[in-house]
PAMARTI-479299 format. One record per residue (C-alpha): residue number from 1; z, x, y. Coordinates in nm, 3 decimals, always signed. Last residue first. Example, Ala and Ser with C-alpha at 12.3 -4.5 7.8 and 13.67 -1.06 7.14 Angstrom:
REM residues 2
   seq        pz        px        py
     2    +0.714    +1.367    -0.106
     1    +0.780    +1.230    -0.450
***
This chain:
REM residues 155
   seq        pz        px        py
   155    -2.506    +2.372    -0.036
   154    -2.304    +2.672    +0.104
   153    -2.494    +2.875    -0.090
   152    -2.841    +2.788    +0.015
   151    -2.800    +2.898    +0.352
   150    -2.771    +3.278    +0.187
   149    -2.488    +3.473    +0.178
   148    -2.414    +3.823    +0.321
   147    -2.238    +4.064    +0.077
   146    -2.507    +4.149    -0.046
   145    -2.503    +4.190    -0.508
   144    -2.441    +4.453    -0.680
   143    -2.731    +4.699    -0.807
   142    -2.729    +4.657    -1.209
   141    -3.089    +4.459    -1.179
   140    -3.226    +4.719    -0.933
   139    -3.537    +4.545    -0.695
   138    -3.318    +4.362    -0.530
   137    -3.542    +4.106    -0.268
   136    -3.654    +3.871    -0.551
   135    -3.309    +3.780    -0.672
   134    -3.214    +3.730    -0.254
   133    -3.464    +3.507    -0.211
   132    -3.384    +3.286    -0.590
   131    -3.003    +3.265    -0.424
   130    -2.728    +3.443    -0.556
   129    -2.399    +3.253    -0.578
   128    -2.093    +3.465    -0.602
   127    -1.762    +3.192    -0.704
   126    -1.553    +3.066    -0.521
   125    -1.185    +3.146    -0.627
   124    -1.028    +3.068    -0.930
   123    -0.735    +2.766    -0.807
   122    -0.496    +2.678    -1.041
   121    -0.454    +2.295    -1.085
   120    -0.049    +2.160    -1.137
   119    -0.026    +1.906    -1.359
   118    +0.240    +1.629    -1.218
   117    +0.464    +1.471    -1.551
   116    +0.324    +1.136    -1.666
   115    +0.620    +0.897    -1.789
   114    +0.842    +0.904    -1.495
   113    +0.570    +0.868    -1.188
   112    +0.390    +0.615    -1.366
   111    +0.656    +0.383    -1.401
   110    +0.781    +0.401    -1.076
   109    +0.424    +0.287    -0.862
   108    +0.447    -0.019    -1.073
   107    +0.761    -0.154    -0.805
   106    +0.526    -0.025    -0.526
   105    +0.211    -0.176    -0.675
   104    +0.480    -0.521    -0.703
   103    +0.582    -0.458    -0.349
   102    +0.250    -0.501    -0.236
   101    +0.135    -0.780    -0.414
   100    +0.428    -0.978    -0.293
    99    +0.372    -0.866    +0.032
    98    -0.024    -0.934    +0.031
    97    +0.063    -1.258    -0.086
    96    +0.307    -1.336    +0.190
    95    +0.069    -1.264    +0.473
    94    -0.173    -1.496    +0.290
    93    +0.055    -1.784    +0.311
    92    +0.152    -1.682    +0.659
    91    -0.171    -1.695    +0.789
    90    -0.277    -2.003    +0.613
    89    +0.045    -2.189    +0.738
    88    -0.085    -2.023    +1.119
    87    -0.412    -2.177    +1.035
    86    -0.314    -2.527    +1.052
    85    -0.207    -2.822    +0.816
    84    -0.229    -3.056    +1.009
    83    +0.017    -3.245    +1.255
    82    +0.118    -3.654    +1.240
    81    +0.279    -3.762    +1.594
    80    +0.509    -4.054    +1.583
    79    +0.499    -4.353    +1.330
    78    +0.580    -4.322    +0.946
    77    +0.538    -4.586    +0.772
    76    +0.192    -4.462    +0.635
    75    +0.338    -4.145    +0.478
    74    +0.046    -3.929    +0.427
    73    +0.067    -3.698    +0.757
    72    +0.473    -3.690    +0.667
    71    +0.464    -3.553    +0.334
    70    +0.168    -3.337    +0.414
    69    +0.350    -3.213    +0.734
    68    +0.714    -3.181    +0.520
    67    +0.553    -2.983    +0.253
    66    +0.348    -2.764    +0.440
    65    +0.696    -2.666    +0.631
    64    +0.848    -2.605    +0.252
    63    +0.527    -2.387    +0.159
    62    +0.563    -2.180    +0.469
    61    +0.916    -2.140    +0.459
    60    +0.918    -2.064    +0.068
    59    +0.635    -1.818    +0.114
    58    +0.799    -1.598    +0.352
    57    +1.154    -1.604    +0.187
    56    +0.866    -1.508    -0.140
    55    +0.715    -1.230    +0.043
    54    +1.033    -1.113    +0.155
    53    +1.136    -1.038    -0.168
    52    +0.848    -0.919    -0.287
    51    +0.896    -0.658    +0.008
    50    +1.248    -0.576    -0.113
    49    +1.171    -0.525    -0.461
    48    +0.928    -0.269    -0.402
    47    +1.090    -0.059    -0.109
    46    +1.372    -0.072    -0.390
    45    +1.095    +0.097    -0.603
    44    +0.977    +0.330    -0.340
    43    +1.371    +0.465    -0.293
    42    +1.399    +0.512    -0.710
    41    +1.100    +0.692    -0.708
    40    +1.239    +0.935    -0.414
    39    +1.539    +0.983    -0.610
    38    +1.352    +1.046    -0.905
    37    +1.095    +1.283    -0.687
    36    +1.375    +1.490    -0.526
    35    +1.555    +1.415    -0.242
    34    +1.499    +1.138    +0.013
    33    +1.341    +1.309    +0.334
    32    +1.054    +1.502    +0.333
    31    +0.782    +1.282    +0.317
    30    +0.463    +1.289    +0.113
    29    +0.611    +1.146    -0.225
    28    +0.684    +0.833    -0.056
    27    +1.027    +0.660    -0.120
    26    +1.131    +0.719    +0.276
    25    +0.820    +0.565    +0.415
    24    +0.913    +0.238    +0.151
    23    +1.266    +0.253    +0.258
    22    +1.158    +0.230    +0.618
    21    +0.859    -0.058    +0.550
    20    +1.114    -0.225    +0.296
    19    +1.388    -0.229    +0.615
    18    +1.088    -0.382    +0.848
    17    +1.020    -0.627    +0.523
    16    +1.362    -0.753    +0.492
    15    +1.412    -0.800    +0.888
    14    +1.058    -1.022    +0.872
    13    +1.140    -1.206    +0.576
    12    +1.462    -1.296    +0.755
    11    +1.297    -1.415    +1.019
    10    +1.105    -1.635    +0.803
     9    +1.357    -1.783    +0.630
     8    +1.569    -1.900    +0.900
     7    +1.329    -2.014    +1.116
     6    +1.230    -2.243    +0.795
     5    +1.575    -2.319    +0.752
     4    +1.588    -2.456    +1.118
     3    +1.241    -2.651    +1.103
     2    +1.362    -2.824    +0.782
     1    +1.697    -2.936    +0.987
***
């Protein structure tokens, strides 16, 4: 019965973290689709909650299979087959960390978006550099400046 609602569990950690991966492409601020940034904030933080949530369904059916193969492996009445404790638990257990921390950065990811506003950077122009050779070569101080640039000022 312990193998079945571990099955369980972590196939439904993997349907709720394919849906968090869509909702969570849909919430980004790079896409198109979703509306405008509130809607889109709202989208990333159900992305959020969904991937902590299958972080934990992960993390309960790893933890509760650990449970039964240390309970068993340290049982001395017990007769058949002991297992280990084998990378695959390992795997999983840091498969659902990185969920859980990744839906909590997405779940975070909200609150800076609605108490910052964006700044928007204006853009001058490059600038006219004039190199020392090209200084030495014009002889009138008030003369503009070539229009050819140096190899310096792309450095």
């Amino acid at each position: 019965g312990y193998i079945q609602a571990c099955r369980g569990l972590m196939i439904s950690a993997v349907c709720l973290g394919f849906f968090g991966a869509v909702f969570g492409l849909v919430g980004m601020k790079c896409t198109k689709v979703g509306g405008s940034d509130q809607t889109k904030a709202k989208i990333a933080c159900l992305a959020g909650l969904i991937f902590i949530l299958s972080g934990l369904c992960s993390m309960t059916s790893c933890s509760l299979y650990a449970n039964r193969i240390t309970s068993e492996f340290f049982d001395p009445s017990f007769v058949a087959q002991k297992y280990e404790l084998g990378a695959a638990l390992f795997i999983g257990w840091a498969g659902a960390s990185l969920c859980i921390i990744g839906g909590s950065i997405f779940c975070f990811s909200i609150a800076e978006n609605s108490n910052s506003p964006r700044r928007g950077y204006a853009y001058n122009g490059a600038t006219s550099v004039i190199s020392s050779r090209t200084k030495v070569h014009n002889s009138v101080p008030d003369k503009n400046p070539p229009k050819h640039f140096d190899k310096n000022a792309y450095v």
